[in-house]
C-alpha positions, 0 to 999 in steps of 0.5 A: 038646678042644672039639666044635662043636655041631650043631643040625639043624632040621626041619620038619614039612609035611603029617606029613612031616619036611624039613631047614631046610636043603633049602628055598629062601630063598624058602621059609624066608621064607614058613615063617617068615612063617607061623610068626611069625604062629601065634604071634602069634595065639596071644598073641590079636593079631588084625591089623588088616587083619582088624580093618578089614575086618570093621569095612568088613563091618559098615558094609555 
């Protein structure tokens, strides 16, 4: 007999854990964002927004 796999996620927000499944869509897009982003720069990408808003900082 087959058993469906159960995979809760959460998320830790200010050393409090919350299920993936109590925030709003608008919020996983957010934390979503903000985790891509960690990641990312962690790999050492910088963008490039930031890139031309110092090169903008300089030229001043």
């Amino acid at each position: 007999m087959k058993q469906e796999l159960k995979v809760n996620i959460y998320i830790n927000i200010e050393n409090q854990y919350e299920p993936w499944d109590s925030f709003t869509e608008e919020k996983k897009r957010k934390i979503g964002t903000a985790l891509n982003d960690k990641a990312l720069r962690a790999m050492g990408y910088i963008p490039t927004s930031e890139i031309n808003g110092k090169q903008s900082e300089m030229n001043h």
